[in-house]
KEBA-932645 format. One record per atom (N, C-alpha, C): residue number from 1; x, y, z negated; atom name. Coordinates in steps of 0.2 Angstrom, whole numbers. Layout:
BEGIN
(NUM (X Y Z) 'CA')
...
//
This chain:
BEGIN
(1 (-267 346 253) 'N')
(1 (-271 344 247) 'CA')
(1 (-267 345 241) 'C')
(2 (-270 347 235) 'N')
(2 (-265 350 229) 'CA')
(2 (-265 342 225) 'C')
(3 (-257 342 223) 'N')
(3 (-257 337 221) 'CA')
(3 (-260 337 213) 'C')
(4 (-263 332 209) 'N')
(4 (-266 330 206) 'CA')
(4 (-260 330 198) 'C')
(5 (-264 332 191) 'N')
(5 (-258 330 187) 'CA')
(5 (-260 326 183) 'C')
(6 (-261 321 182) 'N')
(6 (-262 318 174) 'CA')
(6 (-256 317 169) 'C')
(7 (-260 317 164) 'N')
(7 (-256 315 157) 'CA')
(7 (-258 309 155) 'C')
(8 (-251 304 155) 'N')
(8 (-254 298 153) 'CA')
(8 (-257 299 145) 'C')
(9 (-263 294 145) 'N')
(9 (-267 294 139) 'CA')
(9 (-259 290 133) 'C')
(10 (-260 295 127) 'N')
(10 (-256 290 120) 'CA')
(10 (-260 284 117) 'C')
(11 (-256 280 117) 'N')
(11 (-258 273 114) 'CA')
(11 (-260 274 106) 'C')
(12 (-265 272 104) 'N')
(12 (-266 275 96) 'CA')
(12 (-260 273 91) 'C')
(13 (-260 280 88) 'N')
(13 (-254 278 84) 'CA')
(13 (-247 280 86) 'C')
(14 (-246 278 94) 'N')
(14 (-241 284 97) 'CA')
(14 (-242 291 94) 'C')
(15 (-244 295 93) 'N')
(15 (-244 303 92) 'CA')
(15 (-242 304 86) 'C')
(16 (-242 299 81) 'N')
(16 (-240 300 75) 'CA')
(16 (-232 299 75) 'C')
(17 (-230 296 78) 'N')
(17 (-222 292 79) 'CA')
(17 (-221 299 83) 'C')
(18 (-223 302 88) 'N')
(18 (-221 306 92) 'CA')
(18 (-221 314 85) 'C')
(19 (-226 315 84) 'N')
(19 (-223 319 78) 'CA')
(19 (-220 321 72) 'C')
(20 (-219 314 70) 'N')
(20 (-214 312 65) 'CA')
(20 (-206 313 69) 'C')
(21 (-204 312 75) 'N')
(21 (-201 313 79) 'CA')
(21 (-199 320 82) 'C')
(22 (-203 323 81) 'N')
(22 (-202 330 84) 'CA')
(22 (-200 334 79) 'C')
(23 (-200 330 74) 'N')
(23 (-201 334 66) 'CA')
(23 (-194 335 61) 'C')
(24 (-190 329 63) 'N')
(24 (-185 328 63) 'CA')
(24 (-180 330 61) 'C')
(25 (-179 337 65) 'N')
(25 (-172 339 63) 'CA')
(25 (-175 345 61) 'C')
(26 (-180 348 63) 'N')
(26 (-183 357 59) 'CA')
(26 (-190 355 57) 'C')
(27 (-192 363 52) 'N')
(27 (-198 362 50) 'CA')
(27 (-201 364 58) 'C')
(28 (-208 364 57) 'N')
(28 (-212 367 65) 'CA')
(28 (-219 368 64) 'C')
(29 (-221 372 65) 'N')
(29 (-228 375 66) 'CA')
(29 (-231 371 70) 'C')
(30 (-239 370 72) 'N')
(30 (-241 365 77) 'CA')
(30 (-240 365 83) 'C')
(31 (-240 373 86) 'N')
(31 (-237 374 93) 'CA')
(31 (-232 373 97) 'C')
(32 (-227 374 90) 'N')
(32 (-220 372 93) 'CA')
(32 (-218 363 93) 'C')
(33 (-223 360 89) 'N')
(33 (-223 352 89) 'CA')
(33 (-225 350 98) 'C')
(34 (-232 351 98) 'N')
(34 (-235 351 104) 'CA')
(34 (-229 351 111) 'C')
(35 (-224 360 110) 'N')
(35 (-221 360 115) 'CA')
(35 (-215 356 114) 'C')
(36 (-212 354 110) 'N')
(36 (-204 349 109) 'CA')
(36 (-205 344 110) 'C')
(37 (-213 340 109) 'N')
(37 (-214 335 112) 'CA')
(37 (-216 335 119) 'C')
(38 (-216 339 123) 'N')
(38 (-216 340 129) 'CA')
(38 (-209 340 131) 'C')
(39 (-207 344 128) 'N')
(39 (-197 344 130) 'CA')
(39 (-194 337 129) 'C')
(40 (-196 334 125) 'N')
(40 (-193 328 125) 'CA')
(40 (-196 323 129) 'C')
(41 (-201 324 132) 'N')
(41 (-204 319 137) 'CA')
(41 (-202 321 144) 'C')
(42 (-199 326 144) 'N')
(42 (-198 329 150) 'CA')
(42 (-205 331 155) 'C')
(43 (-208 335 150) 'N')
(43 (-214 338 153) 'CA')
(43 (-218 331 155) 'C')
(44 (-220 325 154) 'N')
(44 (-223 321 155) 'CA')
(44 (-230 320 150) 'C')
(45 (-228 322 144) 'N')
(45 (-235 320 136) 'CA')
(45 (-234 327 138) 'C')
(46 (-242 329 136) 'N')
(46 (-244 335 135) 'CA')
(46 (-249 333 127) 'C')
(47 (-250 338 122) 'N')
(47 (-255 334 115) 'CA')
(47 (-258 341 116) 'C')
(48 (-265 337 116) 'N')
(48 (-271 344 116) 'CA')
(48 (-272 344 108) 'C')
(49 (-273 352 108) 'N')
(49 (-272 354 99) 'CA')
(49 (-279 349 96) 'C')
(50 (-284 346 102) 'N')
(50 (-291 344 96) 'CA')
(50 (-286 336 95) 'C')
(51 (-283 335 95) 'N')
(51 (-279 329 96) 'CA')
(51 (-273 330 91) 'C')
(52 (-268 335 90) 'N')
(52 (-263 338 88) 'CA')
(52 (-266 339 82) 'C')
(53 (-271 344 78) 'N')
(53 (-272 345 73) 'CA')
(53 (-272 342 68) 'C')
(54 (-279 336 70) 'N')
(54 (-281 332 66) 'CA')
(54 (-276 326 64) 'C')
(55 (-271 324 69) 'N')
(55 (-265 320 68) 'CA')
(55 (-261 323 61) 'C')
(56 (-260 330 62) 'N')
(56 (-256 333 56) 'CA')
(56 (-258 331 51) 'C')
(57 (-265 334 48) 'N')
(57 (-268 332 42) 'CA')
(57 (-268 326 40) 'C')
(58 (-270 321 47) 'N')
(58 (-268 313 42) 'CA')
(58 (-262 313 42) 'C')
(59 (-256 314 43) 'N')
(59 (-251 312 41) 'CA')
(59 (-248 317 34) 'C')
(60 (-250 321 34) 'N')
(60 (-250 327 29) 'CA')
(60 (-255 323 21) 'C')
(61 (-261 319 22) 'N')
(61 (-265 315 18) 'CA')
(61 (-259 308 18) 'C')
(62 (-258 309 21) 'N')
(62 (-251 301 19) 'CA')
(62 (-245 302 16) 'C')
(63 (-242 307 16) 'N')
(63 (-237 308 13) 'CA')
(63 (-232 311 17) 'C')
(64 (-234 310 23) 'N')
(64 (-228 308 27) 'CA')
(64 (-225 315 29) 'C')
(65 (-229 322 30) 'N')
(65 (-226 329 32) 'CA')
(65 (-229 331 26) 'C')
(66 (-227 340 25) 'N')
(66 (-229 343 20) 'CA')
(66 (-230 351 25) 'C')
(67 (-232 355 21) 'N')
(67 (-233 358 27) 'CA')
(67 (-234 365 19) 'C')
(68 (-232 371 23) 'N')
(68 (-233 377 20) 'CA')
(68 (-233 383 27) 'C')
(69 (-237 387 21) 'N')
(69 (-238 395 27) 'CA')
(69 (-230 398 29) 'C')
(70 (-230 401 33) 'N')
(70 (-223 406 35) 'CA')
(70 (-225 408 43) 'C')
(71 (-222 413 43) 'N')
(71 (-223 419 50) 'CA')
(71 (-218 415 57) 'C')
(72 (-223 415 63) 'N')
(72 (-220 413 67) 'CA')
(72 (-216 415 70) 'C')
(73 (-210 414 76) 'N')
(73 (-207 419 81) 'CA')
(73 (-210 427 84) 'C')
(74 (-218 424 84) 'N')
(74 (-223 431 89) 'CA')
(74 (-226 434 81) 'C')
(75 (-222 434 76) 'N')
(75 (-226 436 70) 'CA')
(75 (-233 435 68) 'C')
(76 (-235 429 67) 'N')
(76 (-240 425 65) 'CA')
(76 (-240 421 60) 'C')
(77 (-246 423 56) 'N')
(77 (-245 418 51) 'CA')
(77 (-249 409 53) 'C')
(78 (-243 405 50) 'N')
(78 (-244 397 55) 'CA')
(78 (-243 395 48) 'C')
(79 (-243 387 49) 'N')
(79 (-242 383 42) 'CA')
(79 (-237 378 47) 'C')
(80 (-230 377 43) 'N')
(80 (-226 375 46) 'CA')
(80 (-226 368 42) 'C')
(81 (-223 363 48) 'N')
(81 (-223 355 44) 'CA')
(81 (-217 352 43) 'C')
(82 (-216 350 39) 'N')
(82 (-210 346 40) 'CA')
(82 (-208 337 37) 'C')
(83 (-206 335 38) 'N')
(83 (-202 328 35) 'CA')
(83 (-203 326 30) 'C')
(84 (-205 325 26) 'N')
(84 (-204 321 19) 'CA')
(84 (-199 316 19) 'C')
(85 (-197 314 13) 'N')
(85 (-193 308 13) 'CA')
(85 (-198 302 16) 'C')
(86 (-205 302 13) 'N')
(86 (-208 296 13) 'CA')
(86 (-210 297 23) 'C')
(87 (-210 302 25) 'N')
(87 (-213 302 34) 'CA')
(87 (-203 300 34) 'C')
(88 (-199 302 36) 'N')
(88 (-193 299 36) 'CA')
(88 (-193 293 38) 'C')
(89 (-194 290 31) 'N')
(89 (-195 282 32) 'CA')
(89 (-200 280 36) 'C')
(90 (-207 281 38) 'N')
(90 (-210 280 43) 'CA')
(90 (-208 281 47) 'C')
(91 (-204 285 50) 'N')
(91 (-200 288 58) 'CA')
(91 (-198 281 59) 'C')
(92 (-193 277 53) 'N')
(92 (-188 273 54) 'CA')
(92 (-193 268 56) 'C')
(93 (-197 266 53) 'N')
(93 (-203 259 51) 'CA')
(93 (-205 260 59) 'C')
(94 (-210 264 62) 'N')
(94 (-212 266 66) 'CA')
(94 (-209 265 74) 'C')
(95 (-201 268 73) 'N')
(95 (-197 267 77) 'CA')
(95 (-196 261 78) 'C')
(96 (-194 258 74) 'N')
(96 (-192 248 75) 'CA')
(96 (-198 246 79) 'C')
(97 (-205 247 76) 'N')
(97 (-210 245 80) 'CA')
(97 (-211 247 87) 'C')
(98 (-211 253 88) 'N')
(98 (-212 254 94) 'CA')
(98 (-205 250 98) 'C')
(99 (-200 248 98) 'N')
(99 (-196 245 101) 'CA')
(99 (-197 240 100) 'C')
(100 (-199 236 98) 'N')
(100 (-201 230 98) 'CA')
(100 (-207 228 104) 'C')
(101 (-212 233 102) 'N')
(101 (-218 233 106) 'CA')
(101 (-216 234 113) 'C')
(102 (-213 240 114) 'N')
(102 (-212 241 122) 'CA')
(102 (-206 237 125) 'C')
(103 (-204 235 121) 'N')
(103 (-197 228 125) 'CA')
(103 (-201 221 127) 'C')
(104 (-208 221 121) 'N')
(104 (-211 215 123) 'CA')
(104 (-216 217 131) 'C')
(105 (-217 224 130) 'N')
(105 (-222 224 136) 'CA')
(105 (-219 224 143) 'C')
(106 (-212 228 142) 'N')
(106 (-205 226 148) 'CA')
(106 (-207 219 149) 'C')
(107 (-207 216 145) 'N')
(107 (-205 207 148) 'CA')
(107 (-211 205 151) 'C')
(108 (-217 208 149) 'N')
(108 (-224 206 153) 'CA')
(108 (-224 209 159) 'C')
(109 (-221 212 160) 'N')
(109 (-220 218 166) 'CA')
(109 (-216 216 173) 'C')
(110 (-211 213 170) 'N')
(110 (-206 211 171) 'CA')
(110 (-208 203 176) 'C')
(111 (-213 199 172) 'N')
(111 (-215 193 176) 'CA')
(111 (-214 187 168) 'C')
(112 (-209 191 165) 'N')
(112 (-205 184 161) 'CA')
(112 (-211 180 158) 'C')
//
């Protein structure tokens, strides 16, 4: 019998933190976001582009990335995104809370 794969579903809101996070240290085209946040989940999140896109743009509508055209690795024209100071700050804001949140669910988990 073939074993089965899911990807856990993202909690709303997680995929923003997860982008902001992938964003980080380079600018990145969408494809390449998608795959680094697989590399850093250890192939665990997979982000489907109808999911991946529209995420960009809101946070591109918020301040938080910027994004301009440039040619990729396979010479393609991509619109690469990056960091703003003001998504930065979000990273930070966003990081405290997701630690917060997931140490509170540990403890429900936990029995405490």
């Amino acid at each position: 019998m073939a074993k089965e794969s899911h990807s856990p579903e993202l909690l709303q809101g997680t995929l923003d933190l997860l982008i902001l996070k992938s964003l980080q240290l380079e600018a990145m085209h969408g494809f390449g976001i998608s795959i680094r946040i697989r590399q850093m989940s250890d192939e665990v999140l997979q982000v489907e582009q109808g999911s991946l896109y529209p995420a960009l743009y809101r946070l591109e509508d918020r301040g938080w990335i910027s994004a301009e055209w440039g040619i990729s690795d396979n010479n393609r024209r991509a619109r690469f995104y990056k960091l703003t100071a003001a998504g930065r700050k979000q990273l930070d804001t966003e990081t405290a809370n997701w630690r917060q949140v997931s140490a509170a669910i540990n403890l429900v988990l936990k029995g405490a």
